[in-house]
KEPADREN-330964 format. One line per 10 residues: for each residue x, y, z of C-alpha. Coordinates in nm, 4 decimals, padded with zeros to 6 digits. Example, Ala and Ser with C-alpha at 12.3 -4.5 7.8 and 13.67 -1.06 7.14 Angstrom:
<rs>
01.2300,-00.4500,00.7800 | 01.3670,-00.1060,00.7140
</rs>
This chain:
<rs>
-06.8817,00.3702,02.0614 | -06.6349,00.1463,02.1216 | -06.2957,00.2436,02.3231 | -05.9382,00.1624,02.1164 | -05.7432,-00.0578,02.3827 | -05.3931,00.0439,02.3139 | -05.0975,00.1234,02.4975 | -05.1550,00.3205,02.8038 | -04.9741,00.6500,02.8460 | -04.6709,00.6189,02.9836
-04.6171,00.6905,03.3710 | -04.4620,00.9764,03.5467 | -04.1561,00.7335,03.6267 | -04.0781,00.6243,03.2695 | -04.0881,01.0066,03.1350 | -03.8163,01.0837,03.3906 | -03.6167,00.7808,03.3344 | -03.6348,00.8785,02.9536 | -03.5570,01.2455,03.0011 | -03.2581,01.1458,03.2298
-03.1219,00.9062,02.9739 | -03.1199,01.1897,02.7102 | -03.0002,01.4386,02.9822 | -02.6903,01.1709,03.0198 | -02.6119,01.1498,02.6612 | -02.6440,01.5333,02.5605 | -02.3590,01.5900,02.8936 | -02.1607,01.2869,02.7593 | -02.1654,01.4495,02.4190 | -02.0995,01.8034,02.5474
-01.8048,01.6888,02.7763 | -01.6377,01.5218,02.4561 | -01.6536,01.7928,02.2589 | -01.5215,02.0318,02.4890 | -01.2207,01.7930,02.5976 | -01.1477,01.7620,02.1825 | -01.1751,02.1562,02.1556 | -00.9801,02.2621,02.4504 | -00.6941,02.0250,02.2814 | -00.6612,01.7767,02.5573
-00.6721,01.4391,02.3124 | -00.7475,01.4329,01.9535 | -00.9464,01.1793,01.7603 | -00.7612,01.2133,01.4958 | -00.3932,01.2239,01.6328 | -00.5171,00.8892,01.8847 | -00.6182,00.7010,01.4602 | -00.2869,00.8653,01.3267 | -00.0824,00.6607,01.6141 | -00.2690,00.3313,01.5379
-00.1560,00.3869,01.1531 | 00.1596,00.4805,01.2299 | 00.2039,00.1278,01.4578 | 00.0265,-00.0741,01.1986 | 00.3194,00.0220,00.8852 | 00.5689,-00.0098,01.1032 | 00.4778,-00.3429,01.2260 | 00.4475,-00.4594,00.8411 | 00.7499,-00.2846,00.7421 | 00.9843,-00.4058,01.0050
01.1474,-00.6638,00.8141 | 01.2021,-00.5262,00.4508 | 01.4918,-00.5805,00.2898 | 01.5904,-00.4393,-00.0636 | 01.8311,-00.6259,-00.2604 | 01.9948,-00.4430,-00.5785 | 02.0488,-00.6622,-00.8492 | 02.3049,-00.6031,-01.1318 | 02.2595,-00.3607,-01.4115 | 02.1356,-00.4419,-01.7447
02.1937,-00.2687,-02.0597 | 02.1278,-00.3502,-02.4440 | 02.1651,-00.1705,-02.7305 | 01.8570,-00.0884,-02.9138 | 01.8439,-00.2640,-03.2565 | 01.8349,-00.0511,-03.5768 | 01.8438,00.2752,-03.3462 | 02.2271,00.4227,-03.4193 | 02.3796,00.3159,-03.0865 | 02.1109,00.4149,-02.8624
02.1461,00.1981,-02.5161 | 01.8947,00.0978,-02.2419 | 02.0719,00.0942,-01.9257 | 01.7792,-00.0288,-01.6125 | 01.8657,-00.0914,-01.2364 | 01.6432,-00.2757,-01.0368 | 01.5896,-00.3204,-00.6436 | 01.3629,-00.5938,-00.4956 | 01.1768,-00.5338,-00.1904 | 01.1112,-00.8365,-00.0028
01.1117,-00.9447,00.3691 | 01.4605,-01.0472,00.5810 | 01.3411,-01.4374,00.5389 | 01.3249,-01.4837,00.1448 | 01.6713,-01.2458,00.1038 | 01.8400,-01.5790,00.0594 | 01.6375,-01.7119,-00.1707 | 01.6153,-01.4413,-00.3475 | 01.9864,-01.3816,-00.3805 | 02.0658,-01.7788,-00.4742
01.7889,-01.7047,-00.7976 | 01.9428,-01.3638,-00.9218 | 02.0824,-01.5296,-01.2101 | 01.7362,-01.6842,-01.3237 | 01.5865,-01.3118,-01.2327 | 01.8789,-01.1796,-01.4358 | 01.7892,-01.3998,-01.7665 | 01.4084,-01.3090,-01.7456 | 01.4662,-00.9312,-01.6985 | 01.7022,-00.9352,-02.0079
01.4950,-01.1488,-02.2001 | 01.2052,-00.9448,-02.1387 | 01.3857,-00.5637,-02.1860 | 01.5842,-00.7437,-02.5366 | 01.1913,-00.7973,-02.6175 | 01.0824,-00.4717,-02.6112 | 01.0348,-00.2775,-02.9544 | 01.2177,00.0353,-03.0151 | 00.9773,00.2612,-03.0749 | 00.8219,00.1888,-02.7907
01.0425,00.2935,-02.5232 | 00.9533,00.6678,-02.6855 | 00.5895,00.6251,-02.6076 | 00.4719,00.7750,-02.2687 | 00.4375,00.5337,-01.9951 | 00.6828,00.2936,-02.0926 | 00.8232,00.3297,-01.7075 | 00.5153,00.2131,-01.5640 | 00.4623,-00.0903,-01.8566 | 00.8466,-00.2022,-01.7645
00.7735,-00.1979,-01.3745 | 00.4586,-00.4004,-01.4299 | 00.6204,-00.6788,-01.6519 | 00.9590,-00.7134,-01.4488 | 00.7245,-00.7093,-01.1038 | 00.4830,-01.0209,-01.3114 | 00.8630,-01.1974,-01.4189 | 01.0100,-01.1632,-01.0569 | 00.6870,-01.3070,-00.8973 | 00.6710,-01.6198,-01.1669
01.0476,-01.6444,-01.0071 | 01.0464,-01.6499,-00.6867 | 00.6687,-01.6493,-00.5745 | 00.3831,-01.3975,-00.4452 | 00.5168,-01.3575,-00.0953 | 00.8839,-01.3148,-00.1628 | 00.8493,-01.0066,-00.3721 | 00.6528,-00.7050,-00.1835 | 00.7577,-00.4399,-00.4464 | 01.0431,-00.3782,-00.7650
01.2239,-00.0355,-00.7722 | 01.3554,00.0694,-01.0939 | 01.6207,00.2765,-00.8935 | 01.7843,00.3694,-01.2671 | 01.6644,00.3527,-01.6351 | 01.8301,00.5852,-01.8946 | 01.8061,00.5594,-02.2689 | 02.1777,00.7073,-02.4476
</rs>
């Protein structure tokens, strides 16, 4: 019969190269896990620190600017107020800006909580539904980047 030509076995030379390679790896392996378990560095505390640099590089400039309170009486509800507070979170360089267009903030906020039905603000979730419309208003306003976040910092209904 006829012989298969394939790959010849490998050598004596390339079996100890391979076995010396795996040798290094399994040691490299075993050293780290001893280092980790005998508490000399931590994987986790080394990815901890690079999250802990990372927000405080992004939060280094954030200013939060309190803008006056607005209240309404409800219609058609026997006195019942809305009093609402609400901070702006921006960075240190649109502050300005920000402050120079309060009263145009002011106008949409009031226009927007005037808007809102009655019964509504008895429904669960209304909180969440205000944050989300005055955060839309205040970015229409004064753009995408000046506005990070909107703290309703007080809402009561008396």
């Amino acid at each position: 019969m006829t012989q298969a030509t394939g790959a010849s076995p490998e050598t004596g030379a390339g079996k100890k190269r391979l076995l010396m390679m795996t040798g290094a790896v399994v040691l490299f392996a075993a050293c780290g896990f001893a280092s980790t378990y005998l508490g000399f560095w931590s994987p986790a505390a080394l990815l901890e620190q690079a999250r802990r640099d990372k927000s405080q590089d992004a939060l280094g400039d954030v200013v939060f600017l309190g803008l006056p309170r607005i209240e309404h009486s409800l219609p058609g509800s026997g006195g019942r107020n809305v009093v609402l507070s609400v901070s702006i979170e921006t960075g240190a360089e649109h502050a300005a800006g920000i402050e120079q267009l309060t009263p145009r903030l002011l106008d949409a906020f009031n226009a927007f909580v005037a808007g809102i039905d009655p019964a509504a603000y008895d429904k669960r979730g209304v909180l969440e539904i205000v944050r989300a419309e005055l955060m839309t208003r205040a970015r229409q306003i004064l753009g995408e980047e000046a506005v990070k976040g909107l703290l309703i910092t007080e809402f009561l209904i008396r």
